[in-house]
C-alpha positions in Angstrom: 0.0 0.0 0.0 1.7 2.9 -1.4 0.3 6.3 0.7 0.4 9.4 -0.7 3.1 12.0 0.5 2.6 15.5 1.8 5.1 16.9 -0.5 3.1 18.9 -2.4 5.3 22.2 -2.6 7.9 21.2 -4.9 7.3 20.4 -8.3 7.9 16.5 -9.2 8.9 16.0 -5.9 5.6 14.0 -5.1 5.9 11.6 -8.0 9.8 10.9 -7.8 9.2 9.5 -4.3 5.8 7.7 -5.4 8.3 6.0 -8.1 10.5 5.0 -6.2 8.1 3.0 -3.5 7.2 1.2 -6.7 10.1 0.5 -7.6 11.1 -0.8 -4.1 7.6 -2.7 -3.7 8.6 -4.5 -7.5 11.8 -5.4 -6.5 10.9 -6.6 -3.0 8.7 -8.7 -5.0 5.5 -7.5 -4.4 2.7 -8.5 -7.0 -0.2 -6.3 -6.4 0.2 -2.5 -5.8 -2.5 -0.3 -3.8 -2.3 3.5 -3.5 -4.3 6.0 -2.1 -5.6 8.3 -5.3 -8.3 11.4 -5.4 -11.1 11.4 -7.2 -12.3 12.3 -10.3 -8.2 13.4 -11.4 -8.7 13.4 -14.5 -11.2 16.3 -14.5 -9.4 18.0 -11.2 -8.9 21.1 -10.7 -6.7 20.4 -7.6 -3.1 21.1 -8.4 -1.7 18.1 -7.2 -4.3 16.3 -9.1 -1.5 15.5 -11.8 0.5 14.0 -9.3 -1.8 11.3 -8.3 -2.4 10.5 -12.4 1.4 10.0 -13.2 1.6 7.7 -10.0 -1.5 5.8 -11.5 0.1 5.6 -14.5 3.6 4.6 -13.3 2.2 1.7 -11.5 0.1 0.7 -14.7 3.4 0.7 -16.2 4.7 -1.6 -13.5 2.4 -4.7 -15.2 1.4 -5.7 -12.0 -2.3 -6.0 -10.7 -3.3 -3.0 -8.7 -6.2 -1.3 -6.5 -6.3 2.5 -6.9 -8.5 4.0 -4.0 -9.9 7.5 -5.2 -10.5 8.6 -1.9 -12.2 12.0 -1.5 -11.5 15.1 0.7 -11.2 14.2 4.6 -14.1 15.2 6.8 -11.4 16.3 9.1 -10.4 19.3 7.3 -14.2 21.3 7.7 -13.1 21.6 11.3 -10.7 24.3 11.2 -12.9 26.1 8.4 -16.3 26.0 10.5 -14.1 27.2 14.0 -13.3 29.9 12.0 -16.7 30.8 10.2 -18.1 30.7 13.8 -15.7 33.2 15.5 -16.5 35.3 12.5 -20.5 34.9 11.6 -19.6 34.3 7.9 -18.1 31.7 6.1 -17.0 33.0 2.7 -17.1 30.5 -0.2 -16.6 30.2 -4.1 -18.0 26.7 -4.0 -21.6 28.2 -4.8 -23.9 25.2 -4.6 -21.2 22.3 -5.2 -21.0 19.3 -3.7 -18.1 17.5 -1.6 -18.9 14.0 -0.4 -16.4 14.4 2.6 -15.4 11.1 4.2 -13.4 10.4 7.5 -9.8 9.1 7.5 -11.0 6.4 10.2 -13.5 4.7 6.9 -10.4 5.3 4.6 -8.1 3.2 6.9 -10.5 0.8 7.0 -11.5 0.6 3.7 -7.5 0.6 2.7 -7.2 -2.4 5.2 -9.9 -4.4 4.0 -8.8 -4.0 0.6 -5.2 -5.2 1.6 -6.8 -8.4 2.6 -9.5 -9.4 0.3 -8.3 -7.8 -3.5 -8.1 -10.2 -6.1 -5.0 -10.0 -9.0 -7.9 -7.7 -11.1 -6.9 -4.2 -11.8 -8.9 -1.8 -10.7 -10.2 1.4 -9.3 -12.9 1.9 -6.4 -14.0 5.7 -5.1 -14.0 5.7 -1.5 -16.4 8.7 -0.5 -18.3 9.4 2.8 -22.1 8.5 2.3 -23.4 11.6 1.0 -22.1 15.0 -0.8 -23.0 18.1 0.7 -22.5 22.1 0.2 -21.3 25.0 2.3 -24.9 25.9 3.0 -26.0 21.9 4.0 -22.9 21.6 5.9 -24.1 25.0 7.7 -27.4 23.7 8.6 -25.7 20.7 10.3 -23.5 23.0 12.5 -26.1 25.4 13.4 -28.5 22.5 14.3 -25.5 21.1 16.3 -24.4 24.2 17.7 -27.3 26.7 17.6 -25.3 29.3 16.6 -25.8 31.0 13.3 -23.2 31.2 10.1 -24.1 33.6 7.0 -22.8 31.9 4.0 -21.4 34.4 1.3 -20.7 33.5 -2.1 -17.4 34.9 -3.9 -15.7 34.8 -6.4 -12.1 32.9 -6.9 -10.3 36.2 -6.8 -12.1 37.5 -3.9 -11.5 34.1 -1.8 -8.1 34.6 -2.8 -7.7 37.5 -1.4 -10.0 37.3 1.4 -8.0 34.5 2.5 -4.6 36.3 2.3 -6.1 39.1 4.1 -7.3 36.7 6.7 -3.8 35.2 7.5 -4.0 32.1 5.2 -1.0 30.7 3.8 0.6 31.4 0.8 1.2 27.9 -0.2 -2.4 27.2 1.3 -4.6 29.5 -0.2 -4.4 28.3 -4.0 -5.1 24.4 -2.9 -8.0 26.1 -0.6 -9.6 28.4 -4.2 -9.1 25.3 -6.2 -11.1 22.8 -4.1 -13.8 25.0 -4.2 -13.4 25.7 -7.7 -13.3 22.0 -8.1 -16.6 21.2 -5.9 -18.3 24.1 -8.3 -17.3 22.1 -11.1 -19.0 18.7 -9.5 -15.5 16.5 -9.5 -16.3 16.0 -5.8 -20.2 15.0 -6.2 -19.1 11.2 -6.0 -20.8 8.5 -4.2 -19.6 5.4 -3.5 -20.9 2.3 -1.1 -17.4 1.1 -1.0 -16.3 1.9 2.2 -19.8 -0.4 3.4 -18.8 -2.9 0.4 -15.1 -3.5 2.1 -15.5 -2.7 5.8 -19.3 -4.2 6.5 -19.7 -0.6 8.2 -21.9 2.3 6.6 -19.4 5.7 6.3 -19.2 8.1 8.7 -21.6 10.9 7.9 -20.6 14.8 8.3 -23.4 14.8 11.1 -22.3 12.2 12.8 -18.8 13.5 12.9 -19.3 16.5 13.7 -21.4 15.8 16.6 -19.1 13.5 17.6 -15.9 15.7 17.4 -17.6 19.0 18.8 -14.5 19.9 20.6 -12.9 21.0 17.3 -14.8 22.9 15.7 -17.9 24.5 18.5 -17.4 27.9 19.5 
């Protein structure tokens, strides 16, 4: 199982060190490769998204059977984003009514583990989503029913989250990644359901809800 590295600030970086845990798995003698993919990459407008199709295509090269897992974004990251749109009343957004289908990294590790154990030698890829997609303003319903506390949801343009977000204190290096995955949930590439963390785990995905209320400590005000 190859996992995806965090190097995501340096050109080529990413898929040097994907090549060469290939490389090492092949020559270990491994005969079927996994690795943890995003969805839709094809049609991304993430810019890592190219990083995670050479990878997918290196290990096609490899001959070997393989499971790509398309996972989607993390449910983890809406914390920060709804701690912050509390403390300020607003939560500014280009994402207008697109859809993410946020799932937890707990139902990724267990879908990655159950995969590890039960694949067959038949290429393929599987999207591994949370159990329902959901936009700024569905994910602010949950919160305010959760929290009673209210959040006005603005719409923006790229250019204005762009530089709302600098203005805020945001990144540099974060603030592009942060305009393109709304860009990219505006497009639909994130609108993806998949059963497959049920189909490999025997346990329904975590939904937002449930997360949320279960992790209050991160994100109430």
């Amino acid at each position: 199982m190859i996992i995806s590295t965090d190097h995501i600030d340096t050109p080529g970086l990413r898929i040097r060190q994907h090549q060469a845990a290939i490389d090492a798995a092949i020559t270990a003698g491994v005969h079927h490769l996994f690795y943890t993919s995003m969805l839709n990459p094809e049609q991304s407008l993430i810019p890592f998204a190219a990083d995670h199709l050479e990878t997918e295509a290196a290990i096609e090269r490899s001959g070997d059977p393989f499971t790509i897992l398309r996972v989607s974004w993390y449910t983890e990251t809406l914390s920060p984003m709804i701690a912050s749109a509390f403390d300020t009343g607003t939560w500014h957004t280009c994402a207008g009514d697109g859809r993410i289908n946020y799932v937890a990294r707990n139902d990724v590790a267990s879908a990655a583990a159950a995969a590890l154990a039960s694949r067959s030698a038949v290429p393929e890829r599987i999207d591994v989503t949370g159990p329902q997609p959901l936009s700024i303003s569905e994910i602010v319903a949950i919160t305010e029913r959760l929290a009673a506390a209210p959040i006005d949801v603005v719409q923006v343009t790229d250019d204005e989250r762009r530089s709302g977000a600098l203005a805020a204190g945001i990144s540099d290096a974060i603030v592009p990644l942060l305009v393109a995955s709304e860009a990219n949930a505006r497009a639909g590439n994130f609108d993806v359901t998949s059963s497959a963390v049920e189909d490999l785990t025997g346990a329904a995905a975590t939904s937002v809800e449930a997360f949320l209320a279960a992790n209050k400590v991160m994100w109430q005000p």
